[in-house]
N, C-alpha and C positions, 0 to 999 in steps of 0.2 A: 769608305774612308781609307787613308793612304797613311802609311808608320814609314816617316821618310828615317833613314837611318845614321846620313850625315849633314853637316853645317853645309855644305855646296849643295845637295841637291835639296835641302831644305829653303835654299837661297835659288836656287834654278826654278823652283817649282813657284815662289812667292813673281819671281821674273815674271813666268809665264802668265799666271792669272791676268798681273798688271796691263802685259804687252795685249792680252786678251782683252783689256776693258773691263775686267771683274774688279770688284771692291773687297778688299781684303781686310775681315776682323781677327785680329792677334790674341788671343786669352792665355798669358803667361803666368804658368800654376809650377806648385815643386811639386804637383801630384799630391795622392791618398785627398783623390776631389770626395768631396760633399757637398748637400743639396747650394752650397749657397755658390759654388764653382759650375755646376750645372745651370745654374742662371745664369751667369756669364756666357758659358759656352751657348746655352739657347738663345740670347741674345745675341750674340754674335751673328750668329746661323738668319737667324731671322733680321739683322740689320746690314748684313753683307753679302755678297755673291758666294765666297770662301772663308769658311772660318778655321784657322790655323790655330795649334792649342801646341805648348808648350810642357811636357812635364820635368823639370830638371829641378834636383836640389843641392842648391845653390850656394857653396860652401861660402861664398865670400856674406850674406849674409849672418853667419852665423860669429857670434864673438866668443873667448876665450871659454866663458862658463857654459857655453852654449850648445855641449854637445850634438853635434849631427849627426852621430850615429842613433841617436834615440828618435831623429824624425820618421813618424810610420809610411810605409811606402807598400803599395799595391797595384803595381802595372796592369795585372792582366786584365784588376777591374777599372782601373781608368781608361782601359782604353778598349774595355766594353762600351763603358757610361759614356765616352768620346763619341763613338758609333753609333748609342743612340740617339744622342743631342743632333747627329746631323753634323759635326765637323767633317772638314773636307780634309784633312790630315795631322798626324800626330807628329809633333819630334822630342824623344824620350833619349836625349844626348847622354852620353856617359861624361864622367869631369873634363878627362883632357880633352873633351872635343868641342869644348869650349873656353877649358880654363887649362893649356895646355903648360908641360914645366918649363918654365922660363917666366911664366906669365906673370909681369906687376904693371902692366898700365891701369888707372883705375879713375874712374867720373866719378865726382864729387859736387854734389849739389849743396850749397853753405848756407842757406836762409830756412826752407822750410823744414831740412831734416834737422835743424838743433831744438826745436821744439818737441813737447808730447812724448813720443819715442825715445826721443834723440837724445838726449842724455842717460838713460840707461843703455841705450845700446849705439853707441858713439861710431860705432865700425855699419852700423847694418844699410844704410841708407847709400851709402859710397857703394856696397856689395849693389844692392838694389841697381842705383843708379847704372852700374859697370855693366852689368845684364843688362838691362834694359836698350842701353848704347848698340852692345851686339845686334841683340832680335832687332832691333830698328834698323840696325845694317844689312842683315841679313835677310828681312820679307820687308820691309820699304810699307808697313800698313797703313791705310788708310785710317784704323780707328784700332784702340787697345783699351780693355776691356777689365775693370777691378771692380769690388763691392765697396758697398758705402764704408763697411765695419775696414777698412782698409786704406779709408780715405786720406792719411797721410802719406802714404806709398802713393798715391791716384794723382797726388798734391805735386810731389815729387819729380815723378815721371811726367806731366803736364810742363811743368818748367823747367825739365831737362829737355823736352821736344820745343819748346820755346826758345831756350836759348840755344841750343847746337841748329836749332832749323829742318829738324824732322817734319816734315806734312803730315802729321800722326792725330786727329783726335782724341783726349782721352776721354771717357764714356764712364762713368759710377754709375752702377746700378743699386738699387738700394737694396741694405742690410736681408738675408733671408735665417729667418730664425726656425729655430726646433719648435716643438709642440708645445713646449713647458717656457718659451721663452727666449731659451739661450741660443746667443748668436750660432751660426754652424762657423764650423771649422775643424780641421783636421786633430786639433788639437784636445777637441772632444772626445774621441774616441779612447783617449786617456787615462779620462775623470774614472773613477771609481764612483759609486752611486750617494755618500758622503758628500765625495770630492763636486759632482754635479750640483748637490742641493747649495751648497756653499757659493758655488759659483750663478747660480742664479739671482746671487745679491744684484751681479750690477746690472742685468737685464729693468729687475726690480727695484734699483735707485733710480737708473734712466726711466723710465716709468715714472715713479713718482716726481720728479722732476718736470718730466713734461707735463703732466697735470699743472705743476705748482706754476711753469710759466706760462700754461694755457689759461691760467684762472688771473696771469696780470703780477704775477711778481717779474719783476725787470731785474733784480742783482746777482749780479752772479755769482757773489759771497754768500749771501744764502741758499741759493742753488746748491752749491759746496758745500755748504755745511751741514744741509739736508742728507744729500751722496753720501759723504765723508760717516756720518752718523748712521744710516743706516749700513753701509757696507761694514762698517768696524764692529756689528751686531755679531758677523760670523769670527771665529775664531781664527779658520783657516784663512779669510782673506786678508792680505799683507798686501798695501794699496803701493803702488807704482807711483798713480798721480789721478789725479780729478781735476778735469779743470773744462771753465767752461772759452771757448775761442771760435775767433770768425770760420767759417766754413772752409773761404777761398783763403782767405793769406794765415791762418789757424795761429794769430795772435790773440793773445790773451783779451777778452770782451770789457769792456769797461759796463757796458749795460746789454742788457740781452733785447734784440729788435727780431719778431719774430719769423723766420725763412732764415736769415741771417747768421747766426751764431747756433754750435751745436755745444756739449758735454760730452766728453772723451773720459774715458777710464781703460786704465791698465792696471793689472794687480796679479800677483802671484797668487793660485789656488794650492797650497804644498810647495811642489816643484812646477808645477805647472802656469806657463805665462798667456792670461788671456788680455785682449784686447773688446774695446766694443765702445756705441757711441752712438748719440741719437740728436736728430736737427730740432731743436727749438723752437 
């Protein structure tokens, strides 16, 4: 595995693959990976000749309240866990060497990021998208690489490589969870053991949920109201939003058809902002 150092020969090396006839998968992480980034990455590995991973954290994501200094960061072990998934090279950029002073050009995608997300975090999908623009300019992938639990970022970037005309795939793989349930992610590592139990509601709503639409309920008000009611059992969780919407265009469901439509939740555990979501 190769730690390319800069945006050029990050972009030389992506050249060469291509000119070579290799198939290049992209896994674009901020880093502090868990198991559910190591599926990506192993996926990649095993769906391309070259699998290119990204660790950068990515300030234009992050809005006013959203300190960045408090995102956990661990190079040496990402880019152990890199090496053993089988990536073909890392690039672990520092800010200006992507977001250098001067820099306000920015891609803004207007349809699918105002939903879900998108209103409490009004800035993060423009950040997203901005990124996303670069590494596509810069290794030209064949296929890029997110988890299901992330599927509106997956949404995003799919109709950003549509509309600008990137030759890019985008790939969701689905949700990888902990032992107890909770989706993985960085932001785990966080929780206090409180903070965990609490946060298992919505693992545990999405669950009962899927039961309720495997057994034949079709509304997705009472699907909500289900969520909605169990999750407000815990104390600490302060819900974002619950809602149930089509998979591909992630508008609001009138009836649930099942493959179709999933249930997304977001909710603050404390300080702590999780995400998670399951298909219908």
């Amino acid at each position: 595995m190769l730690q390319i150092p800069t945006a050029p020969e990050f972009s030389a090396l992506a050249a060469q693959l291509r000119a070579a006839g290799k198939t290049v998968g992209l896994v674009p992480t901020m880093g502090a990976l868990h198991a559910g980034k190591e599926a990506l990455i192993r996926a990649a590995v095993a769906q391309s000749d070259a699998a290119l991973v990204t660790l950068f954290v990515n300030p234009l994501q992050f809005g006013p309240s959203e300190p960045i200094a408090k995102y956990p960061r661990s190079l040496a072990e990402d880019l152990a866990l890199c090496a053993a998934c089988g990536a073909h090279a890392v690039f672990a950029p520092d800010v200006p060497e992507l977001l250098p002073k001067g820099f306000n050009t920015f891609v803004s995608e207007e349809s699918l990021s105002k939903t879900l997300c998108g209103p409490s975090r009004p800035t993060h999908f423009r950040g997203v998208a901005t990124l996303m623009a670069q590494l596509f300019n810069l290794t030209r992938p064949h296929k890029v690489y997110f988890g299901q639990k992330t599927v509106q970022r997956a949404a995003v970037v799919r109709k950003l490589a549509e509309d600008l005309r990137y030759a890019v795939e985008t790939v969701v793989e689905p949700t990888v969870r902990e032992a107890d349930g909770l989706a993985a992610g960085s932001a785990n590592r966080s929780l206090t053991s409180s903070q965990r139990t609490a946060a298992l509601a919505l693992s545990g709503a999405l669950r009962r949920v899927k039961e309720m639409a495997d057994s034949g309920v079709r509304s997705p008000d009472r699907l909500v109201a289900e969520a909605t009611h169990l999750l407000g059992e815990q104390r600490r969780v302060r819900l974002i939003y619950v809602s149930v919407v089509d998979r591909q265009t992630l508008e609001p469901a009138r009836e649930v058809v099942p493959g179709r439509q999933m249930m997304a939740i977001a909710a603050w555990i404390d300080e702590i902002r999780l995400i998670d979501n399951a298909i219908l």
